[in-house]
C-alpha positions in Angstrom: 105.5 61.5 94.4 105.8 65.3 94.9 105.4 67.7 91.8 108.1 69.1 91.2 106.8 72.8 90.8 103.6 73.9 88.8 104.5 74.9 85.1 103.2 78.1 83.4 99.9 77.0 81.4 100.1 75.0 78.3 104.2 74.4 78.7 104.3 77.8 77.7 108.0 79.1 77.1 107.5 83.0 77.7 109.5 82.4 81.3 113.0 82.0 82.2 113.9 79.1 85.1 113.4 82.4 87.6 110.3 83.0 86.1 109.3 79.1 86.4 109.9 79.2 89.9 108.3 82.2 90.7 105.3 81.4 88.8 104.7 77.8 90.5 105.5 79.8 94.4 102.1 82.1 93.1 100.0 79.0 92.0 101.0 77.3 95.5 100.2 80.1 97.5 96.9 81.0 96.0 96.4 76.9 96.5 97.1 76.9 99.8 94.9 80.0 101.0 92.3 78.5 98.9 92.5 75.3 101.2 92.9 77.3 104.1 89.5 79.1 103.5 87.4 76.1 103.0 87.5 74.0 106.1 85.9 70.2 105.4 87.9 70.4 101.8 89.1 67.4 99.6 91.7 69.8 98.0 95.5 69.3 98.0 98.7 70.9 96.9 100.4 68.7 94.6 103.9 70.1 95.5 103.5 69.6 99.3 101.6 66.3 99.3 102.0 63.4 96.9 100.2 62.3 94.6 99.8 58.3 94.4 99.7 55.9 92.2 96.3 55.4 91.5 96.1 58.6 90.4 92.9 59.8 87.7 92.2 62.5 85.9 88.6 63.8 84.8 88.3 66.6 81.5 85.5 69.2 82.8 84.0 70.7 80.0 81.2 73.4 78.8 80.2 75.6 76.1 81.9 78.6 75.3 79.0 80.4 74.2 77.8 82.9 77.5 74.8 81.3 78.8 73.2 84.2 80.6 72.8 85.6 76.9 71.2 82.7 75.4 68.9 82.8 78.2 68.3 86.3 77.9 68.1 86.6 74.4 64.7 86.2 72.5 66.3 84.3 68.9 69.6 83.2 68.1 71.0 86.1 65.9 69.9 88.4 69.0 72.4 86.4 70.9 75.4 86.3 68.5 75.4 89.8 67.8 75.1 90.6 71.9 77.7 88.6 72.1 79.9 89.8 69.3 78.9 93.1 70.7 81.1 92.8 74.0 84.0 91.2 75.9 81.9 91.5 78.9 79.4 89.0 78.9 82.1 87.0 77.1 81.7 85.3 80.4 82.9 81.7 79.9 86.3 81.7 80.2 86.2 82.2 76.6 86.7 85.4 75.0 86.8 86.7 71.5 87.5 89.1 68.3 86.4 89.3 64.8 88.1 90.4 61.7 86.3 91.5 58.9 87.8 92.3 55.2 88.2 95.8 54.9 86.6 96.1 51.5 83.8 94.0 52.3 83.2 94.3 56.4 80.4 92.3 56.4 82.9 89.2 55.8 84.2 87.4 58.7 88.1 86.5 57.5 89.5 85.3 61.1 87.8 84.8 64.6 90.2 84.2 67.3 89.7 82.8 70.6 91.1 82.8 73.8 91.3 81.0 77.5 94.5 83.1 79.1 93.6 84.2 82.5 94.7 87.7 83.5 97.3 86.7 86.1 99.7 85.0 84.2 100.1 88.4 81.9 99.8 90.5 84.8 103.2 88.0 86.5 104.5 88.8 82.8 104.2 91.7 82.7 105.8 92.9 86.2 108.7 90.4 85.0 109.2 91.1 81.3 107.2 93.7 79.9 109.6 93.4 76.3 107.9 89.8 76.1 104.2 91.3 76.7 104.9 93.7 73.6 106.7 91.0 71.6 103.6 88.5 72.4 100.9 91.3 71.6 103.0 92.3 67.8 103.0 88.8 67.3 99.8 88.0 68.0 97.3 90.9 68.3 99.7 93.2 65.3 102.8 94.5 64.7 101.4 97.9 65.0 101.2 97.4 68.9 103.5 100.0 71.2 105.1 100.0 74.4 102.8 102.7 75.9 99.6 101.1 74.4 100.0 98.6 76.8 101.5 100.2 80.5 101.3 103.3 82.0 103.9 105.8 82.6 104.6 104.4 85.6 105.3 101.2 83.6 102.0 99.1 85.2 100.3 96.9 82.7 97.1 98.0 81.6 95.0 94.7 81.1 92.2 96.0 79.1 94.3 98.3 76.6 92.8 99.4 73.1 94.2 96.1 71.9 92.9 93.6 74.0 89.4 95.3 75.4 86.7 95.0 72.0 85.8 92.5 70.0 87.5 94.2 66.9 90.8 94.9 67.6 91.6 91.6 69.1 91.9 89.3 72.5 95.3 88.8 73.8 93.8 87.2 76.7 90.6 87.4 79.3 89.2 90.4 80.9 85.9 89.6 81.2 85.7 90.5 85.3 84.9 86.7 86.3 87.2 85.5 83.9 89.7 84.5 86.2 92.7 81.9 87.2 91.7 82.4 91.2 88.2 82.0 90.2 88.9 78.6 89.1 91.0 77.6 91.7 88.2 79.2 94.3 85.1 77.0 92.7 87.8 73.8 92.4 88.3 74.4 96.3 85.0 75.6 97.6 83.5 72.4 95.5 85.2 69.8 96.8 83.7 70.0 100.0 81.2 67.3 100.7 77.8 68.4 101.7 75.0 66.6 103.9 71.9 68.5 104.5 69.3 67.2 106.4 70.6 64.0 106.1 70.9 63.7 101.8 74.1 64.3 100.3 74.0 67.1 97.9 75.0 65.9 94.0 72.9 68.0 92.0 75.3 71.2 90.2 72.9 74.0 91.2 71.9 72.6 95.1 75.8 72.5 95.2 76.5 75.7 94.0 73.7 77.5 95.7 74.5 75.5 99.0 78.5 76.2 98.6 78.3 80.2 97.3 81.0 79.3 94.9 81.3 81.2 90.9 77.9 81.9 88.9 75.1 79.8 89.4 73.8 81.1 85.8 76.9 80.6 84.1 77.6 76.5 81.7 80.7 76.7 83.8 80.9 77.4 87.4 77.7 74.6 88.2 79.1 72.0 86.1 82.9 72.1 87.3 81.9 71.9 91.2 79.8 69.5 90.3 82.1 67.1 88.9 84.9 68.0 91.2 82.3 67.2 94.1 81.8 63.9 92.6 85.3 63.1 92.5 85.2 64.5 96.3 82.2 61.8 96.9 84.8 59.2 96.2 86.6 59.8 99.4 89.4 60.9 97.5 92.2 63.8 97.3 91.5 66.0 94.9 93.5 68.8 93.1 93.9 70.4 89.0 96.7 68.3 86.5 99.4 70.8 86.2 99.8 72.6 84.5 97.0 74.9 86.4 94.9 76.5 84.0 92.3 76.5 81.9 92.0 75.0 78.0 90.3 75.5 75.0 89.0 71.9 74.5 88.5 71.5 70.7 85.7 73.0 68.0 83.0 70.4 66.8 82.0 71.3 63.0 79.0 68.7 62.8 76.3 70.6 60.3 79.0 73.0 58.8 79.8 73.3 55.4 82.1 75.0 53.0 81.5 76.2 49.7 83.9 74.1 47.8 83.2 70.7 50.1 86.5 71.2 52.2 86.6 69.8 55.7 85.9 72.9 57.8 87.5 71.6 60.7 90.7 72.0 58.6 90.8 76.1 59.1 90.9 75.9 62.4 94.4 76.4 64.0 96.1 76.6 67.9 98.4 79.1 67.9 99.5 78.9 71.7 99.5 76.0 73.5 98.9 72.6 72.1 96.2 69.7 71.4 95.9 68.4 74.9 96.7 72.4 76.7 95.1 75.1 73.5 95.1 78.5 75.3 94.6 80.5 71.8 93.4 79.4 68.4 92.2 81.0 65.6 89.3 80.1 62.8 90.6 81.4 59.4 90.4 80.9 55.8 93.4 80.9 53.5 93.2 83.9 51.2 94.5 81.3 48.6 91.1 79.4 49.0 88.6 82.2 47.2 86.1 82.2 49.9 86.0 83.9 54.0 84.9 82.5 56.6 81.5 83.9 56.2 81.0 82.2 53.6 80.8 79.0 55.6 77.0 77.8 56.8 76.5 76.3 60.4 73.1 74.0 60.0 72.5 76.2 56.3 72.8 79.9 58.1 75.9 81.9 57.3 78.7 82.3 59.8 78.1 86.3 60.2 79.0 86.1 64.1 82.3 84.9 66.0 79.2 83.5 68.5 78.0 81.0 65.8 81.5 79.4 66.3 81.6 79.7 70.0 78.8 77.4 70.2 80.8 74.7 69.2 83.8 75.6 71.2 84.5 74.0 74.2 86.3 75.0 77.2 87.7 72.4 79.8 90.0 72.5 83.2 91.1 68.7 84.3 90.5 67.6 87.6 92.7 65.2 89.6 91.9 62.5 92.4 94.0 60.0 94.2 94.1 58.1 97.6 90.3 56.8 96.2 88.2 56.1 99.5 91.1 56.9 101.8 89.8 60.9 102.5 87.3 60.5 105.5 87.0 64.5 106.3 83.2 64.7 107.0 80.8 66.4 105.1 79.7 69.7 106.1 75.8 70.0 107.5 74.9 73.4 106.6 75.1 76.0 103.6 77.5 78.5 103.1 76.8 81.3 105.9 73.8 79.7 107.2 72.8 77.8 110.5 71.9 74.0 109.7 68.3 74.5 109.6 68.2 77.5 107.1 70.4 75.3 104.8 67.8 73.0 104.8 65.0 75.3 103.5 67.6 77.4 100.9 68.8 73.9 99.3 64.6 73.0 98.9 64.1 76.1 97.4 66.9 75.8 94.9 65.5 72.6 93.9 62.2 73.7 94.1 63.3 75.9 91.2 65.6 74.7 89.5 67.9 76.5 86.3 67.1 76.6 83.2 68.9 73.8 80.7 70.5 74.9 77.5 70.1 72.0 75.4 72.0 72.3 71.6 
């Protein structure tokens, strides 16, 4: 059956029924240029073609830590204060801020987290800009104003002096590849089925290198056309579950512990969104409870960093395939802007040198 229309992310409520509408009119458009773009695709539009009844769903996840800093970094408290030191290679799809106690800044009291791609504050904002402040004195502080956030001319300013550090907080991404149409571009771009020379590309960075698609050096772009290529490989239609976006998976606390034995998995709290669609969520430590969050060990070191948590956050999109072994669009024969036989010598070479893996 046909989707109806595509909701905001995470079942939000911010939008009224116009607002709905509009909303799932953007995420069909940008779909269908996306598919439009990338001739040999597996993609559909959920809302113009059905989807059928054997219909199954795949959870792509990575690690919200940036890997170009953990690869560029020569020890691990390098890399969590580069990090914690800017929302720009907060590169993920996972960005951050950390609170410190005033009379003691060296304690961490709250880290929070979050997966909202520009776009859907940017559509906010152009629709109801009193719900952007109300959303930014809820979340960010009720100290936020009306001109902190747009210009005279009453345009949104993204990366305003509440939502552009790592201090003052992180209403939502800015991080310049930290994008909704970036998502939707790899999702596309991956799907396409590749034969060079006669093999079958499967491999995440002979795909990405072939297709041209996101980061190669990022945890995130390789891995999601990789596994939406191997739901492509099935012969199948392929598209994201609505709602379109992407999630904050869950936090893994394995070799944390408190200092009074608590289950640390127990101060950690989504605030927008829910289990199965988190978009923001928050690591915090009742005052009531005597001790900060710093006061917390990962594997017997001290949480001193909002990075030491990112390591064990996960970030996810879901891909979708139906009409299994029913899709016979041929693979493409040749890389992304090359002629058959370059394609054939860039895909050796990526091979030939291959990433490196970040094992934790």
């Amino acid at each position: 059956m046909l989707l109806p229309r595509f909701d905001p992310p995470a079942f939000l409520n911010d939008f009224n029924d116009t607002q709905k509408a509009a909303w799932s009119k953007f995420i069909s458009d940008r779909l269908d240029a996306e598919i439009a773009a990338a001739p040999g695709q597996h993609f559909y539009n959920p809302t113009k073609k059905d989807t059928a009844n054997d219909v199954q769903t795949l959870e792509i996840s990575w690690t919200a830590f940036p890997r170009a800093v953990a690869v560029n970094t020569p020890s691990d408290r390098m890399r969590w204060q580069t990090a914690d030191g800017s929302r720009n290679v907060q590169d993920e799809y996972c960005e951050w801020s950390v609170t410190r106690a005033p009379a003691t800044p060296h304690k961490i009291t709250r880290v929070t987290f979050t997966c909202e791609g520009p776009e859907y504050w940017n559509f906010l904002a152009r629709t109801n800009p009193t719900k952007v402040l109300s959303l930014y004195q809820q979340f960010i502080s009720p100290q936020v104003k009306r001109q902190d956030l747009f210009l005279s001319n009453g345009q949104y300013r993204p990366q305003n002096k509440w939502n552009k550090s790592t201090t003052l907080g992180a209403m939502h991404l800015i991080q310049a590849a930290n994008t909704l149409g970036a998502e939707l571009n790899i999702a596309v771009q991956s799907s396409i089925i590749r034969r060079i020379n006669g093999t079958i590309l499967m491999g995440e960075q002979e795909l990405i290198d072939c297709g041209q698609y996101g980061d190669p050096e990022r945890n995130s772009d390789p891995h999601i056309g990789a596994q939406i290529n191997a739901l492509a490989r099935q012969q199948a239609d392929i598209t994201i579950a609505n709602p379109v976006a992407l999630y904050i998976q869950g936090l893994s606390t394995n070799g944390w512990r408190t200092p009074d034995g608590s289950d640390p998995k127990q101060y950690w709290t989504i605030v927008r969104g829910d289990a199965n669609h988190a978009v923001r969520a928050v690591y915090e430590v009742p005052q009531a409870k005597g001790f900060t969050v710093s006061d917390i060990t990962i594997n017997g070191v001290p949480i001193d960093f909002g990075a030491q948590i990112a390591d064990f956050i996960t970030i996810k999109i879901v891909g979708q395939a139906c009409r299994l072994g029913q899709n016979q669009t041929p693979p493409v024969t040749q890389c992304v802007g090359e002629t058959p036989l370059a394609a054939v010598a860039h895909v050796e070479e990526a091979l030939a040198h291959p990433a490196v893996s970040i094992h934790r």
